[in-house]
N, C-alpha and C positions, 0 to 999 in steps of 0.2 A: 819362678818368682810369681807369676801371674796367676797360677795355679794356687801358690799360698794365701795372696790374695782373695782370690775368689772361695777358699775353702775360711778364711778368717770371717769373711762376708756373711757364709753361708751358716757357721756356728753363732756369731751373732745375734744374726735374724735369725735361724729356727729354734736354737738351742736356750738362747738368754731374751727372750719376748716377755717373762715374767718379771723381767726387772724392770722394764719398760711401759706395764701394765698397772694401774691403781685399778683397785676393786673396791666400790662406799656399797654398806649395804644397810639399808633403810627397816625400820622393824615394819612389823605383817600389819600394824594399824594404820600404816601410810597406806594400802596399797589401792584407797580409791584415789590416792591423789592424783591429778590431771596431770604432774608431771609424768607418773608412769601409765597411764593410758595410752600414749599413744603408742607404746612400747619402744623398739631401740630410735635413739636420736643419732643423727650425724658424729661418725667417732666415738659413740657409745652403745656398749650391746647390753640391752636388761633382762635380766633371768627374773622370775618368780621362783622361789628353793622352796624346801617340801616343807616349810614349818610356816610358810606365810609371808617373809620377809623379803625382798628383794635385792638384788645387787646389782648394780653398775658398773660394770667394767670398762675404761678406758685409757686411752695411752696416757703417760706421764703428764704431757705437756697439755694436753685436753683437761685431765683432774686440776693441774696447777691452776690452770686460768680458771677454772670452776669455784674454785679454792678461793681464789684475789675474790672475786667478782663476789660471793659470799662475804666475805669478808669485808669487802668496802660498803655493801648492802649493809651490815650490822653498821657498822660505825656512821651511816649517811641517816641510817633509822634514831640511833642514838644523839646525834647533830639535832634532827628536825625535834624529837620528844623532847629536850631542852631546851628547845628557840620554840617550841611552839605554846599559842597562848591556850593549848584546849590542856594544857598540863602545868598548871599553876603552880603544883606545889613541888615541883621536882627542880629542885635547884641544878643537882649534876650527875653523871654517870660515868662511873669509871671501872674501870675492868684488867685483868691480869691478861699476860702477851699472848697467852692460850683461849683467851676468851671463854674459859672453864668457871669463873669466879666473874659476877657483877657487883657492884657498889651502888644502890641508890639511893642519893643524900635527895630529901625531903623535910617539907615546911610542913611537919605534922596534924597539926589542927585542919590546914587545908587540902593536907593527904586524907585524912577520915572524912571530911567535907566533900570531896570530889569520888570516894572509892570507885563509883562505876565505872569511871574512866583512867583513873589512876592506877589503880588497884588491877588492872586489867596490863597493864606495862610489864612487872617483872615476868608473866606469863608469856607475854608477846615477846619480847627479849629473849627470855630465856628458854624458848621453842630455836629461836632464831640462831641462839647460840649452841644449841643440840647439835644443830644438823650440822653446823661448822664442826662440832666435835668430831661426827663423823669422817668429815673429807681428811679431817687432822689427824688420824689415826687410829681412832678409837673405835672398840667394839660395841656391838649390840649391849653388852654386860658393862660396859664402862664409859658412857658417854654423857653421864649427870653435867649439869650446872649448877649450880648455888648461885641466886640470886638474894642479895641481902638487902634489906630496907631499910634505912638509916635515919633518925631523926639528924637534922641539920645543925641543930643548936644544942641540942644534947649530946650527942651521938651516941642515945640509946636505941638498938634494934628494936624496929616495930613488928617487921617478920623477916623470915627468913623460909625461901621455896628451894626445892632440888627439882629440878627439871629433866628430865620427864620424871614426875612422882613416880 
């Protein structure tokens, strides 16, 4: 019995460690980022692959929390650009469960009036919401955003970005 045991143990851990492993792999124009300089972090190991790109591999439970912790960043960044006053015309933000799709309702007149810093949001966002794509499942080929720009009283679109162009 003990013997089954320890042979169930031992199939587990050597044989099924892929199921147990999340792999995000980041394209080759990330790779001066300071994240991957210092190369592997605690419970994650980084490969540089032959095309430029990087991958991350780590256990289930280490990607999950990865995952939340991205995730509540998106929505604590979307909190603050709606309460804050350096973004006048952005009335609200709203976005689909996959955070694949953003919504930005906008006070148009002082959307064109403010663009340096307005105009600069669906960009910031929807960088933000890439990499979330990533931990989410998504490949190098399929990790776009749509970020839409909405007038607030019209609700005729001012632009509309896919992230990463």
């Amino acid at each position: 019995m003990l013997s089954v045991f320890i042979g169930l143990i031992g199939y587990f851990t050597y044989a099924k460690t892929d199921i147990l492993i999340k792999n995000v792999t980041y394209p080759a124009s990330w790779e001066e980022n300071e994240a991957f300089a210092t190369g592997d972090q605690e419970g994650i190991k980084t490969v540089k692959n032959e095309d430029g790109s990087i991958t991350q591999s780590m256990n289930i439970f280490t990607w999950y929390i990865k995952k939340k912790e991205k995730e509540q960043e998106i929505l604590r960044t979307i909190d603050l650009i709606i309460e804050s006053e350096e973004h006048p015309s952005i009335h609200n933000i709203s976005h689909n469960e996959e955070l694949s799709n953003l919504f930005i309702m906008v006070d148009r007149s002082t959307y064109e009036e403010n663009a340096l810093v307005d105009g600069f949001v669906p960009m910031l966002l929807g960088m933000h919401c890439a990499i979330y794509q990533l931990y989410n499942g998504a490949t190098l080929d399929n990790y776009h955003v749509k970020v839409t720009v909405q007038d607030f009283d019209t609700k005729e679109i001012i632009n509309e970005v896919l992230v990463p162009w």
